[in-house]
GUDRENVO-970375 format. One record per residue: residue number from 1; x, y, z of N, C-alpha, C in turn; residue in one letter. Coordinates in nm, 2 decimals, padded with zeros to 4 digits. Layout:
BEGIN
{NUM {X Y Z} {X Y Z} {X Y Z} "A"}
...
//
This chain:
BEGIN
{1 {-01.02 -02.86 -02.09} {-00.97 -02.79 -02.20} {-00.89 -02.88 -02.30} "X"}
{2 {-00.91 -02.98 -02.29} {-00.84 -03.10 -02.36} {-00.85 -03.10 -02.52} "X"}
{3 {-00.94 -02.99 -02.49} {-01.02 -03.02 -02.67} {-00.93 -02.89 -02.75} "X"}
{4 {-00.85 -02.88 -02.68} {-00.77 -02.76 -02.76} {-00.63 -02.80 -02.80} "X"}
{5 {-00.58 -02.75 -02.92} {-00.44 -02.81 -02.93} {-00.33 -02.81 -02.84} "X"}
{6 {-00.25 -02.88 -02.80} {-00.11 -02.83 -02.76} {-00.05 -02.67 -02.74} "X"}
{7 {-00.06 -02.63 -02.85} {-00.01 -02.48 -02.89} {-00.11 -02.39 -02.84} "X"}
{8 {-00.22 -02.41 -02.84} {-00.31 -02.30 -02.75} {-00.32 -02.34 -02.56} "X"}
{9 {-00.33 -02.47 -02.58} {-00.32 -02.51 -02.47} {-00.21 -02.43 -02.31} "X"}
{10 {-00.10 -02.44 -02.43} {00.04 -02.38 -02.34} {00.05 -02.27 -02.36} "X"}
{11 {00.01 -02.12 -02.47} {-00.05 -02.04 -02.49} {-00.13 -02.00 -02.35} "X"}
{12 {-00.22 -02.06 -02.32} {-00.37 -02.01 -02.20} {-00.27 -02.07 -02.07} "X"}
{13 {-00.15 -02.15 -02.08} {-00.10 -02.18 -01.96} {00.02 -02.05 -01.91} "X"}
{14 {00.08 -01.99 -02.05} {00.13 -01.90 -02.02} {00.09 -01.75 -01.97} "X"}
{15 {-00.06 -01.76 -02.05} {-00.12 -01.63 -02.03} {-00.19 -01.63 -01.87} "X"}
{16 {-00.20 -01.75 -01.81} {-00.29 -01.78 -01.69} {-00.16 -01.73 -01.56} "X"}
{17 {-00.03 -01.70 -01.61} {00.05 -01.66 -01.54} {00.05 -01.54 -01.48} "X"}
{18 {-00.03 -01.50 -01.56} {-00.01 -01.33 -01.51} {-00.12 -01.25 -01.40} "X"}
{19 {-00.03 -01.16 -01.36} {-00.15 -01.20 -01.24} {-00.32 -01.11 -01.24} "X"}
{20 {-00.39 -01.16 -01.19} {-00.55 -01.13 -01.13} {-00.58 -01.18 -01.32} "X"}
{21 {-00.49 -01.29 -01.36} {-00.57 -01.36 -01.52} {-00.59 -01.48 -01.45} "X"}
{22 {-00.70 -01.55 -01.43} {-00.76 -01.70 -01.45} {-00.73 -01.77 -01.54} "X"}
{23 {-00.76 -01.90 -01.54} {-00.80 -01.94 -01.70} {-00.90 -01.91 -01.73} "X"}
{24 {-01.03 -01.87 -01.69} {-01.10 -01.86 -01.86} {-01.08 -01.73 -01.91} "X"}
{25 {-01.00 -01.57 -01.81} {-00.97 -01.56 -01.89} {-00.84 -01.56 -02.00} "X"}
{26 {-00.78 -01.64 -01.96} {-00.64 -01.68 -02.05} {-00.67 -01.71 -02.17} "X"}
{27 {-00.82 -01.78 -02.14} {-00.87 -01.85 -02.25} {-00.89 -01.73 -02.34} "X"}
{28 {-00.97 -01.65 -02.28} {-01.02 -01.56 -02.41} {-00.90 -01.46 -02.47} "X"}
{29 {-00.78 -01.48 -02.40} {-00.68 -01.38 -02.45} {-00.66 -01.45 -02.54} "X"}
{30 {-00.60 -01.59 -02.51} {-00.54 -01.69 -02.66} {-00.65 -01.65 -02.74} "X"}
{31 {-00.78 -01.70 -02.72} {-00.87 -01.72 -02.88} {-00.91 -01.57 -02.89} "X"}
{32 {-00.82 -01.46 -02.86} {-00.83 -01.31 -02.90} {-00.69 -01.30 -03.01} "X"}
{33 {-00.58 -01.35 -02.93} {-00.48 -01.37 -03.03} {-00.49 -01.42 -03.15} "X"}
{34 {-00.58 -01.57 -03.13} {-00.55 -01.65 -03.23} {-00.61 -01.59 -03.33} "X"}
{35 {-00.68 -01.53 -03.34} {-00.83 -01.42 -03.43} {-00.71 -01.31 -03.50} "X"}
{36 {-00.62 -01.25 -03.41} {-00.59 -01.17 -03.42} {-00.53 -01.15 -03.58} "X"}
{37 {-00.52 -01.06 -03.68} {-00.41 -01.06 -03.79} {-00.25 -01.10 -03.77} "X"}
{38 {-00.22 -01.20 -03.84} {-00.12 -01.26 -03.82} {00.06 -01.10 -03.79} "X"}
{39 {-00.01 -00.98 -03.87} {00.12 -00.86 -03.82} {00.09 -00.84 -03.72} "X"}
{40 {-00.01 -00.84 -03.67} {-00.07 -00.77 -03.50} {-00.02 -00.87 -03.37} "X"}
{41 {-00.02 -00.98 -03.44} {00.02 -01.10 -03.35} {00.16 -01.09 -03.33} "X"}
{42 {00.24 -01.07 -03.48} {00.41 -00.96 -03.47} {00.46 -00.89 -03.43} "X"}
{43 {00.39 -00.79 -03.37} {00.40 -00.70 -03.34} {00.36 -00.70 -03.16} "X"}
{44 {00.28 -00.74 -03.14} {00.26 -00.81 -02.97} {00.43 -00.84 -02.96} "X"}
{45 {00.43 -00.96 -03.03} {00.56 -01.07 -02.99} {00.67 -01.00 -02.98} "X"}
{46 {00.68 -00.91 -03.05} {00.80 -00.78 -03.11} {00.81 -00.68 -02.99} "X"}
{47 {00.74 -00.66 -02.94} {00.72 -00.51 -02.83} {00.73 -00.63 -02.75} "X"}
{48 {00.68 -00.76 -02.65} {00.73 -00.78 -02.58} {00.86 -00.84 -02.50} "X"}
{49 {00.91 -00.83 -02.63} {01.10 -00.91 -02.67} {01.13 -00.77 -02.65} "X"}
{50 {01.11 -00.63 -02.67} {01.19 -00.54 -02.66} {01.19 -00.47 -02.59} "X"}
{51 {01.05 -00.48 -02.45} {01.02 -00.49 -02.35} {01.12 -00.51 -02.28} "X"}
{52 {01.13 -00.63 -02.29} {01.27 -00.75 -02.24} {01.37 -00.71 -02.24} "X"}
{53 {01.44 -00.63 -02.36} {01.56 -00.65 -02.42} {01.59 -00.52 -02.36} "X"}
{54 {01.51 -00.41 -02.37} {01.52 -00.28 -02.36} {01.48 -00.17 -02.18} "X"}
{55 {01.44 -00.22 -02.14} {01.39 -00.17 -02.01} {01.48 -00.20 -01.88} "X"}
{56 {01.53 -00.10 -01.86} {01.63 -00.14 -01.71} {01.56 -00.06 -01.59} "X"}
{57 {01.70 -00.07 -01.48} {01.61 00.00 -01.37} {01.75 00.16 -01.38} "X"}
{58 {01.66 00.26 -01.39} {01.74 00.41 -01.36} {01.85 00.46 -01.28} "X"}
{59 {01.93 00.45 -01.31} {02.09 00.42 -01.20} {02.09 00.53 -01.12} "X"}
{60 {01.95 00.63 -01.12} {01.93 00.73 -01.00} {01.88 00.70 -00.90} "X"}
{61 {01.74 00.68 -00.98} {01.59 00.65 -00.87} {01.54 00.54 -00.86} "X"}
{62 {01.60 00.46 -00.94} {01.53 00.30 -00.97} {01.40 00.31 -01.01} "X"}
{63 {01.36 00.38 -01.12} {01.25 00.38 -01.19} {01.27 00.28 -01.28} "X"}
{64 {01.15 00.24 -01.37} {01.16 00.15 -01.53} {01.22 00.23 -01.61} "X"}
{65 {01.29 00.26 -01.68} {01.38 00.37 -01.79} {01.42 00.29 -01.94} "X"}
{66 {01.38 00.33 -02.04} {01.50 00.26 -02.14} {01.63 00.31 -02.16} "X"}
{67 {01.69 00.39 -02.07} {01.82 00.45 -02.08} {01.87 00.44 -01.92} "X"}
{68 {01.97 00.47 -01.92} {02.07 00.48 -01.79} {02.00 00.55 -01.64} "X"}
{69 {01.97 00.69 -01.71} {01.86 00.75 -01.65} {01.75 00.79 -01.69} "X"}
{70 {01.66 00.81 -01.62} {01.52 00.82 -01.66} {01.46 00.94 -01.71} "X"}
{71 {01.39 00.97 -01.74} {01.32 01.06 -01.86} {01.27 01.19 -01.70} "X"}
{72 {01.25 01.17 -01.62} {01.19 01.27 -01.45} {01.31 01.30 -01.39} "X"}
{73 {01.44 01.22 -01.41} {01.59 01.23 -01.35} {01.61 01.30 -01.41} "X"}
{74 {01.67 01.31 -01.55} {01.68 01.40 -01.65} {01.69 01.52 -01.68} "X"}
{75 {01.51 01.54 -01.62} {01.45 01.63 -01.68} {01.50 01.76 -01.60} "X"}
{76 {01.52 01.87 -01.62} {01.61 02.00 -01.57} {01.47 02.05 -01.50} "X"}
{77 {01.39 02.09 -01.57} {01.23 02.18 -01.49} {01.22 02.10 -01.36} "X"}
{78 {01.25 02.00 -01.29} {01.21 01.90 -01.20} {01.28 01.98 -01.07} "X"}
{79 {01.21 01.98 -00.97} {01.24 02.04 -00.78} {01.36 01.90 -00.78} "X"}
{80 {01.47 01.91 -00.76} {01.60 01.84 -00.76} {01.64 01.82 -00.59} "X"}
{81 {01.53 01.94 -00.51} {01.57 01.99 -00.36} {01.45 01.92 -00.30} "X"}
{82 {01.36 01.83 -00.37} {01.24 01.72 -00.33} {01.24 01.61 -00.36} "X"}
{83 {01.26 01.50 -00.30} {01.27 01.34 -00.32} {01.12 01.28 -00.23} "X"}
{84 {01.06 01.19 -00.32} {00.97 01.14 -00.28} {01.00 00.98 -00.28} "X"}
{85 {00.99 00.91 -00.15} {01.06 00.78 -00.17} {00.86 00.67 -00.19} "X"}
{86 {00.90 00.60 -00.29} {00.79 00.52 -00.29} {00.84 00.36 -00.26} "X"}
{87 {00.75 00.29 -00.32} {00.79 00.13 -00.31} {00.80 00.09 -00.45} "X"}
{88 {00.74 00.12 -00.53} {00.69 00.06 -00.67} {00.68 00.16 -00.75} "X"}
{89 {00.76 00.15 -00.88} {00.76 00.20 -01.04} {00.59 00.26 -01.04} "X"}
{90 {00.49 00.14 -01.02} {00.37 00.19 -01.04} {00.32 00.29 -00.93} "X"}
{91 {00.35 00.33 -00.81} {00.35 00.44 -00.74} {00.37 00.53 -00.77} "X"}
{92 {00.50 00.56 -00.81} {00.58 00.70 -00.88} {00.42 00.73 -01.00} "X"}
{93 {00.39 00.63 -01.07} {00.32 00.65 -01.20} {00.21 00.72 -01.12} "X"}
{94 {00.14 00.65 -01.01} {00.04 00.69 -00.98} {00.05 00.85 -00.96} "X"}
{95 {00.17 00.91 -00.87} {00.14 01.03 -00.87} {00.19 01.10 -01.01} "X"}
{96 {00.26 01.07 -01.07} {00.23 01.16 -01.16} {00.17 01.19 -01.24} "X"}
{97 {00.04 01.05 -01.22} {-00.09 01.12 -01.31} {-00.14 01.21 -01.23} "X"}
{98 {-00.11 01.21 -01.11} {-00.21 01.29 -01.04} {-00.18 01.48 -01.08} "X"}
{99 {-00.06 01.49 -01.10} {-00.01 01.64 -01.15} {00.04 01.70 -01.05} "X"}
{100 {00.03 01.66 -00.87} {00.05 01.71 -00.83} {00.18 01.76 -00.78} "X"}
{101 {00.30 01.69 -00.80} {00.43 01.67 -00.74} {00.53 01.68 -00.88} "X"}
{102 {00.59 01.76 -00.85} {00.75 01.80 -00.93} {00.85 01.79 -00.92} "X"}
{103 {00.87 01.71 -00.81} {00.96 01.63 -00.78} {01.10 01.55 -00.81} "X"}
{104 {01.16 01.51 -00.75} {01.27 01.36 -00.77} {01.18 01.26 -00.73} "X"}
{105 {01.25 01.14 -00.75} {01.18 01.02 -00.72} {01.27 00.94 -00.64} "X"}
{106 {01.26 00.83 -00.53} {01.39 00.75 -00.52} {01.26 00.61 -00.48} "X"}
{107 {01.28 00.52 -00.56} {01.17 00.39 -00.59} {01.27 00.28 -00.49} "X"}
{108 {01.24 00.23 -00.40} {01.31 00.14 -00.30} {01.27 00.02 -00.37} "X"}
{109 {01.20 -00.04 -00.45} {01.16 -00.13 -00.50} {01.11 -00.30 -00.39} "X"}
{110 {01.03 -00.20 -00.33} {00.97 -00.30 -00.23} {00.99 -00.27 -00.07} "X"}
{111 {00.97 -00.31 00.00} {00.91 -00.29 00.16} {01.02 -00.38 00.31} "X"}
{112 {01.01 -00.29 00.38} {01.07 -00.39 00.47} {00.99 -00.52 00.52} "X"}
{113 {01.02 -00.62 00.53} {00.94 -00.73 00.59} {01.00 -00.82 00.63} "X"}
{114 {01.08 -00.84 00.73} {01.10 -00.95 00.84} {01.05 -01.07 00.82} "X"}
{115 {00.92 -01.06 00.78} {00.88 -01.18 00.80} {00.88 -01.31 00.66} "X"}
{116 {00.95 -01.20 00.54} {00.96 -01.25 00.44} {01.11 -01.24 00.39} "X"}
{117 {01.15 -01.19 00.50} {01.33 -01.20 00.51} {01.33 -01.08 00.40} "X"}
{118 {01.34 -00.98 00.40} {01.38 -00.85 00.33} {01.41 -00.70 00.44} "X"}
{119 {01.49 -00.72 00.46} {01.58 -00.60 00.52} {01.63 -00.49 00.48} "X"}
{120 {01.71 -00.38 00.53} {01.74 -00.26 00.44} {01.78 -00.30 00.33} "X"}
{121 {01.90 -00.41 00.34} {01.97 -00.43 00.21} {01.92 -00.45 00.11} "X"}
{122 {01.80 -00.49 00.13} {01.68 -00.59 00.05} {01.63 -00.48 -00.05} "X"}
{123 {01.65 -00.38 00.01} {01.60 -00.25 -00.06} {01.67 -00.17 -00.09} "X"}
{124 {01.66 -00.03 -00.15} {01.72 00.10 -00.18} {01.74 00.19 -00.12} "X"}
{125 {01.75 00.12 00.03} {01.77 00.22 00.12} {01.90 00.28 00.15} "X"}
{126 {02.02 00.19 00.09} {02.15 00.26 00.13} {02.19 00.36 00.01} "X"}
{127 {02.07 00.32 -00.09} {02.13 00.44 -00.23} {02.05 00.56 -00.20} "X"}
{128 {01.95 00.56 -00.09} {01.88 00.66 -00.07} {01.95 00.78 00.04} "X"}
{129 {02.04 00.66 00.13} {02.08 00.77 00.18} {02.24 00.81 00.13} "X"}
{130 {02.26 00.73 -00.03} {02.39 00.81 -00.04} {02.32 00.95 -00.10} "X"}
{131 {02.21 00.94 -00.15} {02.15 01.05 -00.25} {02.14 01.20 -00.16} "X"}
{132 {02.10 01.16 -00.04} {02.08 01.24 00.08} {02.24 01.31 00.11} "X"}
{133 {02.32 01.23 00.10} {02.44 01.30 00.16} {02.52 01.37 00.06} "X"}
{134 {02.45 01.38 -00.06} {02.55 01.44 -00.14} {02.49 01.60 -00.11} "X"}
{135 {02.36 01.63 -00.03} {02.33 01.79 -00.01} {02.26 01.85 -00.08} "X"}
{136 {02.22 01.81 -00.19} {02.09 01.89 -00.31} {01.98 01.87 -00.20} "X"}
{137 {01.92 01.73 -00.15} {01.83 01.74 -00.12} {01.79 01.79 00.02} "X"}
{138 {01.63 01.88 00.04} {01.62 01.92 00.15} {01.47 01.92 00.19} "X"}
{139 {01.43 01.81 00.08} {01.31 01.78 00.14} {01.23 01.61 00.12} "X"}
{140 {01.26 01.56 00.19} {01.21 01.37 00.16} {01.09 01.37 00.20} "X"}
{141 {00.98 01.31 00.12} {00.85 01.27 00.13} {00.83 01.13 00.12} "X"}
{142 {00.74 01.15 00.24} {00.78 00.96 00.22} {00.60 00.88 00.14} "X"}
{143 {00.63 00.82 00.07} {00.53 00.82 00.04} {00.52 00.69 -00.01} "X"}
{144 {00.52 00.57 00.13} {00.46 00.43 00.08} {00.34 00.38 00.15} "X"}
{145 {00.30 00.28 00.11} {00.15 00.25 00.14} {00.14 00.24 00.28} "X"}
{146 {00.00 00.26 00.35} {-00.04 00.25 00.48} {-00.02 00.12 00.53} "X"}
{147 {00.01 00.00 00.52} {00.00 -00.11 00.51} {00.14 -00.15 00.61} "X"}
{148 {00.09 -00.22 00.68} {00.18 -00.26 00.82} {00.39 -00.25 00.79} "X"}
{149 {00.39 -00.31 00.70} {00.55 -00.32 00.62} {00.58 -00.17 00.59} "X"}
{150 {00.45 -00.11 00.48} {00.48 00.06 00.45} {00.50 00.14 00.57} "X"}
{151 {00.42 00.10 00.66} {00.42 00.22 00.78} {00.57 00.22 00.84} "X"}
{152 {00.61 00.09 00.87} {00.77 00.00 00.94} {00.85 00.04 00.81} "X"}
{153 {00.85 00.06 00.70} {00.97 00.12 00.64} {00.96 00.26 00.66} "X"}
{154 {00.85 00.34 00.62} {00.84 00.50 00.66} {00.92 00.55 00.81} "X"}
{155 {00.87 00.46 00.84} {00.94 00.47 01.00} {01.11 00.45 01.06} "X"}
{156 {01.14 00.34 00.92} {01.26 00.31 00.98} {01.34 00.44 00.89} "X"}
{157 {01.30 00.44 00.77} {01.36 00.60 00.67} {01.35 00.70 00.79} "X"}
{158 {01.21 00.74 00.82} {01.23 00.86 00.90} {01.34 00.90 01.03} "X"}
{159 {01.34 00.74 01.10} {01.48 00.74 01.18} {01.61 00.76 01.13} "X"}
{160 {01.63 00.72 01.02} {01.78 00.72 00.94} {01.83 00.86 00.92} "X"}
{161 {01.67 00.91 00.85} {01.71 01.06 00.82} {01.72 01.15 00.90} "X"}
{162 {01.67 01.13 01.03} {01.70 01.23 01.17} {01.85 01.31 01.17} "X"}
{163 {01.89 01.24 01.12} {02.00 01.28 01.12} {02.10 01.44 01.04} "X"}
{164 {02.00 01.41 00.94} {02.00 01.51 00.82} {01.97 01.63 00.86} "X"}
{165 {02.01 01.74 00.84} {01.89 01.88 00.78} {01.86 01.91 00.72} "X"}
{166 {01.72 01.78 00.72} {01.61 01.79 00.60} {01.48 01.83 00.66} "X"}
{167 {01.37 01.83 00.59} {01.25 01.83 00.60} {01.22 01.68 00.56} "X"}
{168 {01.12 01.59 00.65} {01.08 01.46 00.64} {00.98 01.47 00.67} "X"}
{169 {00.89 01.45 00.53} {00.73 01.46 00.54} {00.66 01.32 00.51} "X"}
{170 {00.57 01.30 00.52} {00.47 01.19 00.49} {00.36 01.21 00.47} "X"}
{171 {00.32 01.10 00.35} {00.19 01.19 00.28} {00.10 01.14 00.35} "X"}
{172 {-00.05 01.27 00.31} {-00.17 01.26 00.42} {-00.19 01.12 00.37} "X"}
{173 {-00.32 01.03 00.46} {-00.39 00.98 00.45} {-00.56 01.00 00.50} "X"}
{174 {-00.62 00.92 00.47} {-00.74 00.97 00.55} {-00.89 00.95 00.45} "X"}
{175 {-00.96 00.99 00.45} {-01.12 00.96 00.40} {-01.08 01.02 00.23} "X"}
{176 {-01.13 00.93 00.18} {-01.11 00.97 00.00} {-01.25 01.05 -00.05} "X"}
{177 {-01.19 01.14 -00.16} {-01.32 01.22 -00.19} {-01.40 01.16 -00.26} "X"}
{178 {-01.48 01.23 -00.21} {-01.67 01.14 -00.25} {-01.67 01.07 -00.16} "X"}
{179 {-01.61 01.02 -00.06} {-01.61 00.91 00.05} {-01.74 00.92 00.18} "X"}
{180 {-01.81 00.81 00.18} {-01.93 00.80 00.26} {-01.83 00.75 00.39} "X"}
{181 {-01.84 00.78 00.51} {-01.80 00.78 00.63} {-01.82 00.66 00.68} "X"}
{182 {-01.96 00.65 00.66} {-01.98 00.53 00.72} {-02.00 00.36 00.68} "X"}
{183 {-01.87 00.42 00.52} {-01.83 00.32 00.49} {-01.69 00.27 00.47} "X"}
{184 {-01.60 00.37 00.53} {-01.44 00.41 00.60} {-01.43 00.30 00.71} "X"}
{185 {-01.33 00.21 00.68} {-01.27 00.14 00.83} {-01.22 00.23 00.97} "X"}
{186 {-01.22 00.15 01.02} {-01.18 00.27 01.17} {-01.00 00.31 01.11} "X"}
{187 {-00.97 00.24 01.09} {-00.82 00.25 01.08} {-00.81 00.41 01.02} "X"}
{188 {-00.86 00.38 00.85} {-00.89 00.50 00.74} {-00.94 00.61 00.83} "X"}
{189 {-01.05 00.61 00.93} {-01.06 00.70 01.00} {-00.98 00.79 01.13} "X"}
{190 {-00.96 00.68 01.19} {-00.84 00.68 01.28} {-00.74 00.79 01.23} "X"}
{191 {-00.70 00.75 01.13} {-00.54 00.86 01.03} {-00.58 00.97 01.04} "X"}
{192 {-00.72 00.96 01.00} {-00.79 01.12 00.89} {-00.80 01.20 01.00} "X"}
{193 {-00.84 01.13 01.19} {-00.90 01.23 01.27} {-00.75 01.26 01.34} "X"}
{194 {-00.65 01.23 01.27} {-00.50 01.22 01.37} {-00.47 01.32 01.24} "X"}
{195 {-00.50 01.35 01.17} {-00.38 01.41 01.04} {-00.51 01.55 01.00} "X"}
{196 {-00.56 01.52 01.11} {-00.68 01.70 01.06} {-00.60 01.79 01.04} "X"}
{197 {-00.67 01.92 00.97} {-00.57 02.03 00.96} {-00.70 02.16 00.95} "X"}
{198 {-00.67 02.27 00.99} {-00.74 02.37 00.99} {-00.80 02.43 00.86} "X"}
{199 {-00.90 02.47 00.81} {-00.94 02.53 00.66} {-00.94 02.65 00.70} "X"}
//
């Protein structure tokens, strides 16, 4: 790529930062910018500084928020007597495209892992259980990924909260719809034939 200036150059090195982007396509993001109308290019640069400047984490649930609290915290129509703990901002998003949950949120912002040195403290686990002891809530869903760390934090929450008189759920897992069987790992299977339920 030598044949490109300095300024694009460091451009496709910045853009190759981000993740599942390569270079070539960094490449084609720069020579998409560089095409781009010089206000549109302003306006990128402008929302990403304000991005920056403007976006914190929700002093409830540790969502992304541009205010103190978040816009689901806030909100009064919301089940205040249901907390769903996830790992990631983009989790919470996921279910609420889904429509299904009305919920609280409480975002731990990441996973227990030992082996990458991240422990309770590491996480939002002690603000989870001050949220618990204040008594609104009476139902925790735990809902982080299947994935060896997710299962070891679901597990270590669910021991903490033994303690409570709560309800401590965890969401299903198991065969996804449209899902061909016999293209399901055993594991995926394994869950689904452990988490049956009667129709």
């Amino acid at each position: 790529m030598y044949h490109y200036p300095p300024s694009i150059l460091n451009l496709i090195k910045h853009l190759s930062r981000f993740p599942g982007i390569g270079e070539k396509t960094a490449e084609r993001l720069a020579m998409h910018i560089l095409k781009m109308p010089r206000g549109d290019a302003e306006q990128l640069s402008h929302s990403i500084m304000a991005l920056k400047k403007s976006i914190q984490l929700c002093s409830m649930c540790f969502a992304l928020s541009d205010s103190e609290i978040c816009k689901i915290c806030s909100d009064a129509s919301r089940d205040s007597a249901t907390l769903c703990v996830v790992e990631q901002p983009g989790d919470m998003a996921s279910i609420e495209k889904s429509g299904a949950y009305r919920g609280l949120y409480h975002i731990l912002q990441g996973v227990l892992s030992p082996m990458n040195n991240i422990g309770p403290d590491e996480i939002h686990i002690k603000e989870l259980m001050e949220r618990i002891q204040s008594g609104r809530v009476r139902e925790v869903v735990l809902a982080t990924s299947t994935s060896v760390e997710g299962e070891a934090t679901a597990s270590f929450i669910a021991e903490k909260l033994a303690r409570f008189e709560i309800k401590v759920t965890r969401i299903a897992s198991g065969v996804p719809i449209g899902g061909d069987l016999k293209y399901v790992d055993q594991v995926t299977l394994r869950r689904a034939m452990e988490t049956r339920h009667a129709l």
